[in-house]
PADODREN-493458 format. One record per residue (C-alpha): x, y, z. Coordinates in Angstrom, 3 decimals. Layout:
<sites>
{site {X; Y; Z}},
...
</sites>
This chain:
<sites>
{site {15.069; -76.719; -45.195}},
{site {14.772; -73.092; -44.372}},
{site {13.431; -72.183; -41.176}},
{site {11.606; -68.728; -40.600}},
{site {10.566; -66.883; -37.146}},
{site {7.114; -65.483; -35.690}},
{site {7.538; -61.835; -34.802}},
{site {4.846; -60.622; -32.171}},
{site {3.750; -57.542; -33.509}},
{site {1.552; -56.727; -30.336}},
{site {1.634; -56.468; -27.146}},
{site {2.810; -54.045; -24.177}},
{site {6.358; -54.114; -25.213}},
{site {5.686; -53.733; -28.531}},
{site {7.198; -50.567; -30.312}},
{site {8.854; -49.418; -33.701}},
{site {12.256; -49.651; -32.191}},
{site {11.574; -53.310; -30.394}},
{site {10.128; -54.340; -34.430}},
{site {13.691; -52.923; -35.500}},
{site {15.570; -54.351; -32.662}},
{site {13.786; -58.031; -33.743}},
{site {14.134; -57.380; -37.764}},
{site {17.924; -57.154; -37.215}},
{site {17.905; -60.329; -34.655}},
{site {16.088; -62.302; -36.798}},
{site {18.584; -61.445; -40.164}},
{site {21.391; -61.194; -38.234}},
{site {20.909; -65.197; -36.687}},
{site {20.446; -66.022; -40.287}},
{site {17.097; -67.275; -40.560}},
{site {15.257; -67.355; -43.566}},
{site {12.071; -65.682; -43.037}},
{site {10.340; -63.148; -40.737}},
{site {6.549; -63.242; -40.161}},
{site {4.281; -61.561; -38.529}},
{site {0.284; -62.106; -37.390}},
{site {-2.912; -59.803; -38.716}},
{site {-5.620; -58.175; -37.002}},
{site {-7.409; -55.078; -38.082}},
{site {-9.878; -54.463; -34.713}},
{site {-8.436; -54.940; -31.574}},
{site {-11.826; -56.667; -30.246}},
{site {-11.960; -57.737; -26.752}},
{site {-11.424; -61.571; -28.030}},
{site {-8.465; -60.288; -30.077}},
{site {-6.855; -58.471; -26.729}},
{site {-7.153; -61.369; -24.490}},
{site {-4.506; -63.046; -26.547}},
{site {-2.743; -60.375; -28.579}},
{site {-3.281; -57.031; -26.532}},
{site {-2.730; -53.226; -28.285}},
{site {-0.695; -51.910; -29.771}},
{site {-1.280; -54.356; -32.837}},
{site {0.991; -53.036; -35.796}},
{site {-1.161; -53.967; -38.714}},
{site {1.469; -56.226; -41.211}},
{site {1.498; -54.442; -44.640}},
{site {2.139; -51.580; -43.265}},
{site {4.756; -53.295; -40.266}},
{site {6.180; -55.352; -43.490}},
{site {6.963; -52.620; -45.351}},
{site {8.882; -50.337; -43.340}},
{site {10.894; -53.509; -42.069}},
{site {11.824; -54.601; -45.964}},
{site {13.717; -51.004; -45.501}},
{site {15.373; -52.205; -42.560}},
{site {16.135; -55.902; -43.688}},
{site {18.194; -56.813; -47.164}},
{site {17.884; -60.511; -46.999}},
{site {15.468; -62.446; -44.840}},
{site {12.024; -62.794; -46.669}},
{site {8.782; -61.241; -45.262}},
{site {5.425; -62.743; -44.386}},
{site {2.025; -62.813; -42.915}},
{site {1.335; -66.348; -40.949}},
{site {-2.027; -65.390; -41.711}},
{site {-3.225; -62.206; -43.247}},
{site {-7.455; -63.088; -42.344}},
{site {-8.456; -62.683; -46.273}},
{site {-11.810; -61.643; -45.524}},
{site {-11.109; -58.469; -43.832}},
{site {-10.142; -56.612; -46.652}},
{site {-11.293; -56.187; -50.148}},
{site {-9.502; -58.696; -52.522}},
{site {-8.294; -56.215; -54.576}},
{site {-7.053; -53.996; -52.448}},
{site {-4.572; -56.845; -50.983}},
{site {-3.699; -58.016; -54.541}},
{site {-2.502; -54.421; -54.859}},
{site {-0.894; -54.284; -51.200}},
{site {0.961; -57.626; -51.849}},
{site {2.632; -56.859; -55.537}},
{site {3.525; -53.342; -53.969}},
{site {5.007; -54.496; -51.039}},
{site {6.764; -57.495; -53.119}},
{site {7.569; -54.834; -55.566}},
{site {9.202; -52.509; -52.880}},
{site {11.204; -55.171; -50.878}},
{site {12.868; -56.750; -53.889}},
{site {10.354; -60.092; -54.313}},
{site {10.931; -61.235; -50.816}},
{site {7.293; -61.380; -49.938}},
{site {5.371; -64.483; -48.466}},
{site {1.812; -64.065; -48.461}},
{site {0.061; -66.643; -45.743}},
{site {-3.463; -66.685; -45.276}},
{site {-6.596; -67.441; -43.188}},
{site {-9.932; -67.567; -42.244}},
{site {-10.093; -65.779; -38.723}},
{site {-11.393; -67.011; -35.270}},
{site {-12.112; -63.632; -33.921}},
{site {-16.325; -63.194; -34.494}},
{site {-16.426; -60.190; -32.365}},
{site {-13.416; -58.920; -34.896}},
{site {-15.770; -59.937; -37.476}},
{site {-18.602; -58.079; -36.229}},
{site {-16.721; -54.700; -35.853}},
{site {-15.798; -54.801; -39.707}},
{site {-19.262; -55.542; -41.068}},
{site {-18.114; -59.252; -42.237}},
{site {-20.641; -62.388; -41.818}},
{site {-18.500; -64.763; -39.558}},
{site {-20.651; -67.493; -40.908}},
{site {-19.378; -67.015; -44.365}},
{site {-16.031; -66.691; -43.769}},
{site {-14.777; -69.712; -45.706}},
{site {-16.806; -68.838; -48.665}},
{site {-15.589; -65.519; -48.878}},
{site {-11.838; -66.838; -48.461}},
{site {-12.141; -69.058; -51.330}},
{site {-13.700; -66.472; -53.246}},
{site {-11.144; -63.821; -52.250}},
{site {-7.930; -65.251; -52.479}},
{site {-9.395; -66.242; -56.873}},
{site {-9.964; -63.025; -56.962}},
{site {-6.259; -62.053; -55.584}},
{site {-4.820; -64.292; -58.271}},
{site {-6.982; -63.314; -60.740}},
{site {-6.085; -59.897; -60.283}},
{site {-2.169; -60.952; -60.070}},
{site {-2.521; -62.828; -63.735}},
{site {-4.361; -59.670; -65.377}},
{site {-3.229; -56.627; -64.445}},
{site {0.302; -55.733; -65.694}},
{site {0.777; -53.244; -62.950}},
{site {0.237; -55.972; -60.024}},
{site {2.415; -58.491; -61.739}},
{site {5.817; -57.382; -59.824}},
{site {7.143; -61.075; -59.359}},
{site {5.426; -64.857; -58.044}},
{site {4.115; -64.405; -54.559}},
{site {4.058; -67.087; -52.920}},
{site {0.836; -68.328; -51.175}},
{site {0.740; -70.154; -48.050}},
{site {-2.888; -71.286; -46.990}},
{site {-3.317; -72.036; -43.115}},
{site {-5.920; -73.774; -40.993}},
{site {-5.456; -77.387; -39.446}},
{site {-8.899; -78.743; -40.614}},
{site {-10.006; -80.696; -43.641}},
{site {-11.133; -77.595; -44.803}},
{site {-7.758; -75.449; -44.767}},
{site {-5.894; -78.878; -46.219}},
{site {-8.600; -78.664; -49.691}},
{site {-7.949; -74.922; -49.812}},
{site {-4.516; -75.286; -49.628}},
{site {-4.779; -77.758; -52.862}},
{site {-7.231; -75.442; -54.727}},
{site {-5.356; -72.358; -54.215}},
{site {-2.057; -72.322; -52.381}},
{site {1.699; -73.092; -52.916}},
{site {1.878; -74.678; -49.313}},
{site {-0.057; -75.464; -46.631}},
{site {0.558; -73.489; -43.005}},
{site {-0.326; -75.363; -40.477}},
{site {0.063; -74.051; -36.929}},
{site {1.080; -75.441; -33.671}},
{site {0.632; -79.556; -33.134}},
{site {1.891; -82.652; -32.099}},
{site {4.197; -84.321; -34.796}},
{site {2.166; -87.713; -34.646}},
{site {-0.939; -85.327; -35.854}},
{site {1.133; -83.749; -38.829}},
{site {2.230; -87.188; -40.049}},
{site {-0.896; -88.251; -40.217}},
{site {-2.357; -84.887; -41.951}},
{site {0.508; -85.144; -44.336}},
{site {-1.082; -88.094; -45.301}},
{site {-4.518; -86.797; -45.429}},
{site {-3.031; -83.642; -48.107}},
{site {-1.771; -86.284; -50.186}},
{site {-5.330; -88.129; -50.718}},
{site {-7.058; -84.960; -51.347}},
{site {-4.612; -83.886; -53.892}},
{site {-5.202; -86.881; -55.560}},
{site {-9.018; -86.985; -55.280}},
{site {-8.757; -83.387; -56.824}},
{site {-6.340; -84.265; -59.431}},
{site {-3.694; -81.701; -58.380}},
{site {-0.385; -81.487; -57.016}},
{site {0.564; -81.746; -53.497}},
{site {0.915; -78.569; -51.956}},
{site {4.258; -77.871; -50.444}},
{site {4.819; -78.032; -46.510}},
{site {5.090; -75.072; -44.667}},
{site {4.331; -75.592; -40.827}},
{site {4.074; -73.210; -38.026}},
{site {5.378; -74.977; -34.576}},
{site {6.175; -73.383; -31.509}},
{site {9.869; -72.601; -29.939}},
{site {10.196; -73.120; -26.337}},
{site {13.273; -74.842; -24.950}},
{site {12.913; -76.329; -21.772}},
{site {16.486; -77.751; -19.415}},
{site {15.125; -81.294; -19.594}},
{site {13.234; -83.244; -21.784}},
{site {9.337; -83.176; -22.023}},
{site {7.548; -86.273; -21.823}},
{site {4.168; -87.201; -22.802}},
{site {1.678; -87.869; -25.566}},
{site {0.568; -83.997; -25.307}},
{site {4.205; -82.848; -26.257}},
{site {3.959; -80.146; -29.117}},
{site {6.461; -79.829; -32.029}},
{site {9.145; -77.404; -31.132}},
{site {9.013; -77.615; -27.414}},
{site {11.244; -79.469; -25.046}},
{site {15.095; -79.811; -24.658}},
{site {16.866; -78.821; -27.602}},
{site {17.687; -82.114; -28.834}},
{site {14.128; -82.495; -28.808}},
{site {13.404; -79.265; -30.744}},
{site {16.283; -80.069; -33.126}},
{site {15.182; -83.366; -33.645}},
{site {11.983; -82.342; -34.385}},
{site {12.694; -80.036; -36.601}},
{site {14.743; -83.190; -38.482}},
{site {11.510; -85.173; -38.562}},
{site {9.356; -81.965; -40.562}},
{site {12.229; -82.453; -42.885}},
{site {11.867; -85.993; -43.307}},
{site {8.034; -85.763; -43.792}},
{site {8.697; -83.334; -46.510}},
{site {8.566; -79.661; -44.807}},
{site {10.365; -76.888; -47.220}},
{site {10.334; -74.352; -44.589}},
{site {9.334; -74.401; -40.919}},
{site {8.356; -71.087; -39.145}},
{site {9.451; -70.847; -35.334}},
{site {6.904; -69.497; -33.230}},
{site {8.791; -68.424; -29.806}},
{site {5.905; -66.664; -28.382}},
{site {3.986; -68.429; -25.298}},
{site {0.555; -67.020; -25.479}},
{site {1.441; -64.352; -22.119}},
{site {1.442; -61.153; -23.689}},
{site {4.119; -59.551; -21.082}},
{site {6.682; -62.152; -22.874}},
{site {6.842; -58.720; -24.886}},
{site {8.378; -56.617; -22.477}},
{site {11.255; -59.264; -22.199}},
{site {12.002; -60.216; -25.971}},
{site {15.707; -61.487; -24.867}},
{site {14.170; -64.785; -23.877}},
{site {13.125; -65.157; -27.315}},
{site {15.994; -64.419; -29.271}},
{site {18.045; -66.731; -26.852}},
{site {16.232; -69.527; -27.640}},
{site {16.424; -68.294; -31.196}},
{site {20.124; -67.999; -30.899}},
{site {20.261; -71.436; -29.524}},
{site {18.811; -73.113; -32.686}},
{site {20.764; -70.603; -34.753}},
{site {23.807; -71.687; -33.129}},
{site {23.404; -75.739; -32.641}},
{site {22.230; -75.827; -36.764}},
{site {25.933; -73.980; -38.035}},
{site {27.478; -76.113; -35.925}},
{site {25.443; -79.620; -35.152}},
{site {28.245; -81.696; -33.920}},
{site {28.891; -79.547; -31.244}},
{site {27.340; -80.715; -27.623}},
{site {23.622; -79.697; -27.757}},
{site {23.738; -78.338; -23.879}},
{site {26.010; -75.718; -24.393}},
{site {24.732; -72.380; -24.955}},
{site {26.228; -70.309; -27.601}},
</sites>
């Protein structure tokens, strides 16, 4: 199972050398994947949760592939209908193109309606215009020779029914984001009857959880995936495996935007799962 990380690419801290500074963390621990989140208006619904500077992610992706060689670059999720279809089918194979095919395309609706209202897009209609959008995106992929630079892989996200038929229709996996593991088993079972009622293949699993490792264990039917002790994380991340979960993005951030200015928590905790997966017969409670 490969296992990927959540970059904040926001926030008071935020800067091009901190992006650099977590690029190299992130490769250097060995993880699979590096992601980052989209927004195009920084709305005041946006900066209550993910403050300026926001570094938009084609552009953040791009100049990172030139600072990374191996660990694979994403978007967990680029909002589709914010830009013009072709313009990201274009942005994607170039940016695939440029990095050497290490390019992981996740995508969304949006939440943000006053977002929506700054760009001129109906918030009401943003599921129809996904769906629309991201045909268009493959379309685009399949027919022009120029865009065809090598297979993108598309992640679909969204934790409703909704999201889980979208992810059939038109993704490689489905993204879900932050929730309890009883909830996923029970979605995972869900994806598989919609497959089959649409006569397609399962999507693969590709699940967003959080990363916070607390000194003793968390108790409780509220307990999210990827929070608690480390067994408990570790464990966890054991259980996405066994429920069929090709790679599993680590989300370290806690929603408190000055967590920015202090990214070593972070990449401790990263370096704790780093460490206790090379080497999981050593005792869990030491630090590495």
């Amino acid at each position: 199972m490969r296992i990927g990380v959540n970059v904040p690419n926001f926030g008071p801290g935020t800067d091009p050398d901190l992006l650099r500074r977590w690029a190299q963390t992130v490769e250097g621990l060995g993880f699979d994947l590096l992601m980052v989140s989209d927004h195009v208006v920084v709305t005041p619904d946006v900066a209550e949760q993910y403050p300026a500077p926001f570094y938009e992610p084609f552009t953040t992706l791009a100049w990172l592939a030139g600072i990374t060689s191996r660990v694979r670059l994403g978007t967990t999720v680029l909002i589709v209908p914010y830009r013009h279809p072709l313009l990201v089918a274009r942005m994607a194979a170039n940016l695939d193109r440029l990095s050497g095919g290490r390019l992981v395309l996740g995508v969304g609706v949006g939440w943000a309606r006053q977002e929506f209202a700054a760009l001129g897009v109906p918030f009401e209609r943003r599921g129809r215009l996904t769906d629309e959008y991201l045909a268009t995106i493959r379309a685009a992929w399949a027919d022009d020779r120029d865009l065809r630079a090598g297979h993108i892989p598309m992640w679909v996200g969204g934790n409703s029914d909704a999201g889980m038929h979208r992810a059939v229709r038109l993704g490689e996996a489905w993204h879900p984001l932050r929730f309890r593991l009883d909830w996923f088993a029970d979605a995972v079972r869900r994806l598989k009857a919609i497959a089959d009622q649409q006569g397609r293949p399962v999507p693969a699993l590709a699940p967003r959880i959080v990363l916070r490792i607390t000194d003793t264990p968390l108790v409780g039917p509220d307990r999210l995936a990827g929070e608690g002790s480390l067994d408990q994380v570790l464990d966890d991340l054991e259980t996405l495996r066994l429920l069929g979960a090709e790679t599993v993005v680590l989300d370290p951030f806690g929603g408190d935007p000055a967590e920015t200015l202090t990214p070593q928590v972070a990449w401790q905790a990263l370096a704790t799962v780093a460490a206790a997966r090379r080497h999981p017969d050593t005792d869990r409670t030491e630090n590495p």
